[in-house]
C-alpha positions in Angstrom: -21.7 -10.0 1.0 -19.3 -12.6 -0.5 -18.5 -15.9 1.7 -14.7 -14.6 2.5 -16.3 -11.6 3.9 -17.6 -11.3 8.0 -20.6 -10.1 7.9 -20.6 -8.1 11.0 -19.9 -4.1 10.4 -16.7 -2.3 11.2 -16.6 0.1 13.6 -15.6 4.1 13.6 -11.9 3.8 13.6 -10.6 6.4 16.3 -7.9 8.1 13.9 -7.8 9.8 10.4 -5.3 7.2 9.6 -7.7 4.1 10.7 -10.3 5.9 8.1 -7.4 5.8 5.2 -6.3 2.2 6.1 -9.9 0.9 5.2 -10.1 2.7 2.2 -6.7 1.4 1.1 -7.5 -1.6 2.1 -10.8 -1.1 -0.4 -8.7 0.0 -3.3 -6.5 -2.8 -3.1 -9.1 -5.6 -2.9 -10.9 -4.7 -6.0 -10.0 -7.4 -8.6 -7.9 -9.6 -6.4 -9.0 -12.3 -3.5 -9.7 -10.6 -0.5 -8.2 -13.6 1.3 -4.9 -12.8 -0.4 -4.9 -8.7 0.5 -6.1 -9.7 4.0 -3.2 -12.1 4.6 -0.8 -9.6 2.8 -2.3 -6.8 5.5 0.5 -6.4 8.1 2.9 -6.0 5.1 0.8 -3.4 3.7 0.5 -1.5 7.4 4.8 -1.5 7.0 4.9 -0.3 4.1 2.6 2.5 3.9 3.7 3.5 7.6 1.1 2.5 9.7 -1.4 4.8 7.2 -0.2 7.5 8.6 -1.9 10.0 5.9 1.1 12.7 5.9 3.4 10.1 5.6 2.0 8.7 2.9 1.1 11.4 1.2 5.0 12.7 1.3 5.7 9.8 -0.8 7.6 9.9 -3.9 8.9 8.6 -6.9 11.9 6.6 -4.8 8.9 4.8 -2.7 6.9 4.0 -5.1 9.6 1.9 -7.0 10.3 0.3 -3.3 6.7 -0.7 -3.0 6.9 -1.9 -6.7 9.9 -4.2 -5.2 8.0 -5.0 -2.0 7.1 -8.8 -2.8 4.7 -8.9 0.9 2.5 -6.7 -0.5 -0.1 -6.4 -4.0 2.3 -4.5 -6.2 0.5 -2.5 -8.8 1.7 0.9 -9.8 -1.8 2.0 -10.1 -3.1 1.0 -6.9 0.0 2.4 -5.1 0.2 5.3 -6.5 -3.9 5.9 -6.1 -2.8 5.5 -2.2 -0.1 8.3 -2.6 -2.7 10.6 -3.9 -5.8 9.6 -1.8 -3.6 10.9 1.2 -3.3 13.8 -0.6 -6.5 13.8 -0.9 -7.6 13.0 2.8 -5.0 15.7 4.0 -7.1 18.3 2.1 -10.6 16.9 3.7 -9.5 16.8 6.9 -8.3 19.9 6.7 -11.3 21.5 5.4 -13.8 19.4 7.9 -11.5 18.3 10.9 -11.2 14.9 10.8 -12.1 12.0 8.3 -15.3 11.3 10.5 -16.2 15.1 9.8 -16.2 14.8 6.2 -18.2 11.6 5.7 -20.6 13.4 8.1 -20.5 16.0 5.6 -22.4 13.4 3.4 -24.9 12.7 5.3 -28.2 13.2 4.6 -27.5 12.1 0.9 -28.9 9.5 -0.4 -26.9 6.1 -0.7 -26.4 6.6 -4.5 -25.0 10.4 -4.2 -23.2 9.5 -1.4 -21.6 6.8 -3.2 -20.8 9.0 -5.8 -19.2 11.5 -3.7 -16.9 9.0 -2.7 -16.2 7.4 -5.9 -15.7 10.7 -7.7 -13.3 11.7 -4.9 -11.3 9.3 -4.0 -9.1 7.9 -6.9 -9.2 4.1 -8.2 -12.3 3.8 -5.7 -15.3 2.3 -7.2 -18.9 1.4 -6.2 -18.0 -1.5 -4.7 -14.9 -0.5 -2.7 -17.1 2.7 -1.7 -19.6 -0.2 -0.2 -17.2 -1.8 1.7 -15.1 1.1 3.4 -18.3 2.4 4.6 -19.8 -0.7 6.1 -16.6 -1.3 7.7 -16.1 1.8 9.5 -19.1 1.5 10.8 -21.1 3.7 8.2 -24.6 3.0 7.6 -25.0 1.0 4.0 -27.8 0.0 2.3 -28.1 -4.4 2.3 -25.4 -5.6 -0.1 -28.1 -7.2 -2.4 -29.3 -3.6 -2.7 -25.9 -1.6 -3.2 -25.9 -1.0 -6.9 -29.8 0.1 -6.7 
């Protein structure tokens, strides 16, 4: 992994919304510093209510322009409004499988490219390299980062 990053692996977060605040977190770090989104991290937490996937996912067109305004935070439309619809998203996986953990279980078994796919093909503004780092820090098994993209 890169020098800003720990190298030590997350670990299962105990909520749905702990599951949705790493792949946030993911989306948001692509393209910028991850020291900048990791200082910025308790404004994001306040803004997007705690993660709290229903909450988020009854945003609208009012919070997205207050989270355009929100100077603590990154503040691009695309990324924010990739949140909105990723809790969309999650609300309709967990319903389906139960819980967050339930559905990446449902992946398992795959092979690190397909299940890197999955992800990437389900989750909006979510690419390869996000998909690396929400998995390895929840705790997810990940191939070595020098052989992610293999």
């Amino acid at each position: 992994m890169s020098e800003e990053h720990d190298h030590r692996p997350g670990q299962k977060p105990e909520r749905n919304s702990g599951y949705f605040e790493k792949l946030t977190q993911a989306v948001f770090q692509a393209g910028f510093s991850w020291k900048v989104v990791r200082s910025k991290w308790p404004n994001f937490q306040e803004a997007f209510a705690g993660f709290e996937i229903d909450r988020v996912a009854s945003y609208d067109e009012r919070d997205v322009e207050r989270l355009l305004a929100d100077e603590g935070i990154v503040r691009n439309a695309r990324k924010i409004q990739a949140t909105i619809e990723n809790a969309r998203i999650a609300q309709r996986l967990i319903a389906e499988h139960g819980s967050y953990h339930e559905y990446l279980r449902s992946l398992d078994g795959f092979p690190w490219q397909a299940r890197r796919k999955a992800l990437t093909k389900t989750f909006k503004h979510f690419g390869p390299t996000g998909v690396y780092f929400f998995l390895w820090s929840v705790g997810e098994e990940v191939p070595p980062w020098e052989e992610r993209d293999k």
